[in-house]
LUMGURO-573859 format. One record per residue (C-alpha): residue number from 1; x negated, y, z; residue in three letters. Coordinates in steps of 0.2 Angstrom, whole numbers, plus 5000, padded with zeros to 4 digits. Layout:
REM LUMGURO-573859
pos NUM X X Y Y Z Z code Ala
...
END
This chain:
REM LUMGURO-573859
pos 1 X 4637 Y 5500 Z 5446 code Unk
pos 2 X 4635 Y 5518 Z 5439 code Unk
pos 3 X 4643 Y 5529 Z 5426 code Unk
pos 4 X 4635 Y 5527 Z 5409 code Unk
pos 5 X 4623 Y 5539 Z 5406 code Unk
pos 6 X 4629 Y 5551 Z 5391 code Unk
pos 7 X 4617 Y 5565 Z 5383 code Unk
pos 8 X 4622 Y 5580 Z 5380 code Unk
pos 9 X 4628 Y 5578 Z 5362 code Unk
pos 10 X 4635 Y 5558 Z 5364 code Unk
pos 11 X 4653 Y 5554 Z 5370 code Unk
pos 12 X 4653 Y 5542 Z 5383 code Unk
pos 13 X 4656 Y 5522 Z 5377 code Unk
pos 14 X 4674 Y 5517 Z 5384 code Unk
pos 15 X 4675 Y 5501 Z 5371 code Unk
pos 16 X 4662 Y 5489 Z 5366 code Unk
pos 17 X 4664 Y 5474 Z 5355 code Unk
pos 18 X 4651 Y 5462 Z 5345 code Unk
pos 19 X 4653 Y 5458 Z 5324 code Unk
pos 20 X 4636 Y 5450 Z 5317 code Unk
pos 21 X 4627 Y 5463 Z 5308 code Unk
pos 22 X 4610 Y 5458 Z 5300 code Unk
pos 23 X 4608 Y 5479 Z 5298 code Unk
pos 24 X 4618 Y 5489 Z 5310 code Unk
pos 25 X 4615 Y 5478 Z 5325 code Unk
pos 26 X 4630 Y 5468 Z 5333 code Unk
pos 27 X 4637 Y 5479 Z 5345 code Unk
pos 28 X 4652 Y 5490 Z 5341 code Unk
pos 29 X 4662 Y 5502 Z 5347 code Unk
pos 30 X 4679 Y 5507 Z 5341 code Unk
pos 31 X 4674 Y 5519 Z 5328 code Unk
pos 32 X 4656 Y 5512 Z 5321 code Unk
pos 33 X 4641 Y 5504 Z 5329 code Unk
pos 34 X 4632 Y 5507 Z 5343 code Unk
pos 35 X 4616 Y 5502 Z 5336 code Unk
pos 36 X 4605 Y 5489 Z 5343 code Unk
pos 37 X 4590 Y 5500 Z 5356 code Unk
pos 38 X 4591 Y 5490 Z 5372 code Unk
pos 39 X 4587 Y 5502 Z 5383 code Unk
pos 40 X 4601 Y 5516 Z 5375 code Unk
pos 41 X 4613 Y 5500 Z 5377 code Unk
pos 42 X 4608 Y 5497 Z 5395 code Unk
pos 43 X 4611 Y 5515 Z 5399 code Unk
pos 44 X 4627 Y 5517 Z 5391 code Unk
pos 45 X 4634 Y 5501 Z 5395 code Unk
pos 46 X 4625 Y 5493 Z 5409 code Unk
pos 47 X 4621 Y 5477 Z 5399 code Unk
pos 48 X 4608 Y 5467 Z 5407 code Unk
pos 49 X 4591 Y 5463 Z 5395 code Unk
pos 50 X 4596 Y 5446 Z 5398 code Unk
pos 51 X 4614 Y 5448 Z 5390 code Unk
pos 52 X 4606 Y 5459 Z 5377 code Unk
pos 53 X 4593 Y 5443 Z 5371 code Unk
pos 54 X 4605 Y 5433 Z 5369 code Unk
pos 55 X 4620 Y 5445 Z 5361 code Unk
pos 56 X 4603 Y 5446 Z 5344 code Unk
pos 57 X 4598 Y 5427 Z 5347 code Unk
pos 58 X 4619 Y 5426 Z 5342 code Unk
pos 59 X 4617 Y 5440 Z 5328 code Unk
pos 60 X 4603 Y 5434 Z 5320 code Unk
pos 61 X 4609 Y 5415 Z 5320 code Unk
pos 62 X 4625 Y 5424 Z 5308 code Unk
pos 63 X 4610 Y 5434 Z 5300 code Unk
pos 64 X 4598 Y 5419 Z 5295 code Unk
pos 65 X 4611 Y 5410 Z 5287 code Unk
pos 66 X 4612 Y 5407 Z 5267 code Unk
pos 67 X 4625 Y 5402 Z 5261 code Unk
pos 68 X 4643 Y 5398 Z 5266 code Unk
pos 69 X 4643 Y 5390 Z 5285 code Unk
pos 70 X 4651 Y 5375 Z 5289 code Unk
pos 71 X 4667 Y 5375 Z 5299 code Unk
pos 72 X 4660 Y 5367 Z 5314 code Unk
pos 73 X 4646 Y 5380 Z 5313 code Unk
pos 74 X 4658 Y 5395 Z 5313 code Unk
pos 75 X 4667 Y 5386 Z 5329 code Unk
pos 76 X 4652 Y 5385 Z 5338 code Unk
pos 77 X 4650 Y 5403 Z 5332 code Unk
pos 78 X 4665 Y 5410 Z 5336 code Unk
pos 79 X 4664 Y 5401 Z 5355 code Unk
pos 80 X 4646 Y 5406 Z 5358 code Unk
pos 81 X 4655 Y 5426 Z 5353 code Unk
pos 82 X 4668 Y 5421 Z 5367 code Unk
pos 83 X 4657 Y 5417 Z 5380 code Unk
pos 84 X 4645 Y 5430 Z 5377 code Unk
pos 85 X 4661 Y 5444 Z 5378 code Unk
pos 86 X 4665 Y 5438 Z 5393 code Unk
pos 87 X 4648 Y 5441 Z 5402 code Unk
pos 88 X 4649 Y 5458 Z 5395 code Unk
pos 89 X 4667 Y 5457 Z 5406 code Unk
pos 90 X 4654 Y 5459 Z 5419 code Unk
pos 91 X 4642 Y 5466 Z 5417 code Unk
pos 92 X 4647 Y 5483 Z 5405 code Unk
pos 93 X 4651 Y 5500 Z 5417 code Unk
pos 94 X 4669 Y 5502 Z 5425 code Unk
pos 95 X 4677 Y 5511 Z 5414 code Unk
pos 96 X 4673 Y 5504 Z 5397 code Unk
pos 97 X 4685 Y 5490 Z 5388 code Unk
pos 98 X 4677 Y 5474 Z 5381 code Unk
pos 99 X 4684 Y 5468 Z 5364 code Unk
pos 100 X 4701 Y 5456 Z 5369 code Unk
pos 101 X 4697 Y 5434 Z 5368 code Unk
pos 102 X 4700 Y 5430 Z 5351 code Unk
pos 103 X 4706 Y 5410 Z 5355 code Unk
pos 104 X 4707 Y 5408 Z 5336 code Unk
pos 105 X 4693 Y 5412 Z 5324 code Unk
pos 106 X 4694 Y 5425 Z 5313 code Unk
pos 107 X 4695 Y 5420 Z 5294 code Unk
pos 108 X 4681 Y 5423 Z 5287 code Unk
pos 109 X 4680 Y 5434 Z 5268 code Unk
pos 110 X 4667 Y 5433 Z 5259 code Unk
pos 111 X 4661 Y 5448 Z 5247 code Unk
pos 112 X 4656 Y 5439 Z 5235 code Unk
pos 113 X 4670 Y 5429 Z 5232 code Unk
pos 114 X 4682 Y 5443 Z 5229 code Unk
pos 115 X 4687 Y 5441 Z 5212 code Unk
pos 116 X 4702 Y 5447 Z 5206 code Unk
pos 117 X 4706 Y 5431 Z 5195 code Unk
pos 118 X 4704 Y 5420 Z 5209 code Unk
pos 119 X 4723 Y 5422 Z 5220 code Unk
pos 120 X 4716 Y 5424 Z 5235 code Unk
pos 121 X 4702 Y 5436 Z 5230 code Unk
pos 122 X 4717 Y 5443 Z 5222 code Unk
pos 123 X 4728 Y 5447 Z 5238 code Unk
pos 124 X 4713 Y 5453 Z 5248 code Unk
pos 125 X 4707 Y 5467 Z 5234 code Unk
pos 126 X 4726 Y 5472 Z 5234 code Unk
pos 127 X 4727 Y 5473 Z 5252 code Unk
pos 128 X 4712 Y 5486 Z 5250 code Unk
pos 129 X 4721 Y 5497 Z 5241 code Unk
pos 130 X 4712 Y 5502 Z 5223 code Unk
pos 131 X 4697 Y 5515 Z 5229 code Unk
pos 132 X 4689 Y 5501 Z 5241 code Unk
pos 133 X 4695 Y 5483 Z 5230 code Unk
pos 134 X 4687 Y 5495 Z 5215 code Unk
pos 135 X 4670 Y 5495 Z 5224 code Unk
pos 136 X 4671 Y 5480 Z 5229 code Unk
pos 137 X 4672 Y 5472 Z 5210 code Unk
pos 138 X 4659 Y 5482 Z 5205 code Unk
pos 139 X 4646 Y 5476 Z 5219 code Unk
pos 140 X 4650 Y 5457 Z 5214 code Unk
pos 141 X 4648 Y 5461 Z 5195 code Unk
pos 142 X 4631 Y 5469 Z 5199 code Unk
pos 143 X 4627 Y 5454 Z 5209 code Unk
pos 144 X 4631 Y 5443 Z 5195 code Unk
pos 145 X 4620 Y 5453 Z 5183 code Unk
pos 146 X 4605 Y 5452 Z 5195 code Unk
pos 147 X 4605 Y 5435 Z 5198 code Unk
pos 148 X 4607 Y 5430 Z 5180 code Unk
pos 149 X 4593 Y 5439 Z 5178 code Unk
pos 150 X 4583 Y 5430 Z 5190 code Unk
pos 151 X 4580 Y 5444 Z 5200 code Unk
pos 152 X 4579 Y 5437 Z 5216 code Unk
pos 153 X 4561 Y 5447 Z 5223 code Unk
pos 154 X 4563 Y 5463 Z 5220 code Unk
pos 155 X 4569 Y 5481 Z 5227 code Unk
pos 156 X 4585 Y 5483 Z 5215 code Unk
pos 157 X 4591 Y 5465 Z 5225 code Unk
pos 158 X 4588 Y 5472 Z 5242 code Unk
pos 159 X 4596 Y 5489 Z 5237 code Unk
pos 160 X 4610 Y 5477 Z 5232 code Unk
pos 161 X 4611 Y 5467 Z 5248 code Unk
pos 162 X 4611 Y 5483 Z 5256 code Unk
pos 163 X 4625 Y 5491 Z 5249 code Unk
pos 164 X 4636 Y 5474 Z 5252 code Unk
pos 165 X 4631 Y 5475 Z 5272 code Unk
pos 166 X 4638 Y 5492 Z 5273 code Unk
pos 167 X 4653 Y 5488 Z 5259 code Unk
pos 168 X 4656 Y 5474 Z 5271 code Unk
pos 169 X 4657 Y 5484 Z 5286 code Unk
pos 170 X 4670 Y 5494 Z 5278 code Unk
pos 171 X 4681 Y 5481 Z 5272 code Unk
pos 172 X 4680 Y 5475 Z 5290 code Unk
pos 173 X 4686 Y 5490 Z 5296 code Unk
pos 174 X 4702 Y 5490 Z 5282 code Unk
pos 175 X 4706 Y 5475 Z 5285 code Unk
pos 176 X 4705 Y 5472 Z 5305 code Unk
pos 177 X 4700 Y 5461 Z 5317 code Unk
pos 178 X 4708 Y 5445 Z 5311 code Unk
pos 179 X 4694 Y 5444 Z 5299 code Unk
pos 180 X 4678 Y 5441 Z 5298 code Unk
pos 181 X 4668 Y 5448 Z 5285 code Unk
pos 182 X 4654 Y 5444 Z 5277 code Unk
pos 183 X 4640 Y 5452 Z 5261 code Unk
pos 184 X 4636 Y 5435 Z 5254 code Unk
END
């Protein structure tokens, strides 16, 4: 294997790690996603197009989902995550770290169903500290007033979805890698 190939202006990867991500793609690194080009992913990383098929087919199962899954669904998730990190073991550049095996599953938070009368709602908006748990309300309460309003096909709803996927990505990031979570 080579060196990863770095332009001019990137820093080279030296940690990779998958999260679903219906937006940003599911390949991390420590400080934010890497995006989901195969071929900028091959060359920075050395993943094979094989692993790469596979690492979205795993994305876009998370991604198609409405609803809350079950919990044999999130199992199966959560191994299919595990066997998939460890083909990236061997296949990703010398040099770069591959996200440690998680043997439990991370518990999963839901956007939406952080409110702060419920108490488990309650304890995660504190652990988020005012700023973030304060945005977070406020998405949820728009949510509620676009779906009472039957809003369900229109740009204000997708606007709305959106903001939640990159809400959620900076939740994750507050609250670390023992969660998993999630903009529904």
């Amino acid at each position: 294997m080579t060196e990863p190939a770095v332009d001019e202006d990137d820093d080279p990867v030296r940690w990779i790690g998958l999260r679903p991500d219906a937006y940003a793609g599911p390949f991390r690194e420590k400080d934010g996603v890497l995006g989901d080009d195969v071929d900028d992913l091959h060359r920075w990383t050395g993943i094979s197009r094989e692993l790469y098929d596979e690492v979205m087919a795993w994305n876009e199962a998370h991604a198609c989902l409405r609803g809350a899954p079950s919990e044999a669904w999130r199992d199966r998730h959560h191994d299919w995550q595990q066997r998939l990190l460890s083909r990236m073991r061997e296949e990703v550049h010398p040099g770069i770290e591959v996200q440690a095996p998680q043997a439990e599953r991370p518990t999963e938070v839901s956007l939406t169903g952080l409110r702060p009368e419920d108490v488990r709602g309650r304890r995660v908006l504190d652990a988020l500290g005012a700023p973030l748990a304060g945005r977070v309300v406020a998405w949820v309460e728009r949510g509620v007033l676009l779906w009472d309003a039957d809003r369900t096909d229109d740009v204000a709803v997708h606007d709305w979805e959106d903001a939640g996927a990159a809400l959620a990505r900076e939740v994750q990031e507050a609250l670390g890698p023992g969660y998993e979570v999630v903009a529904r």
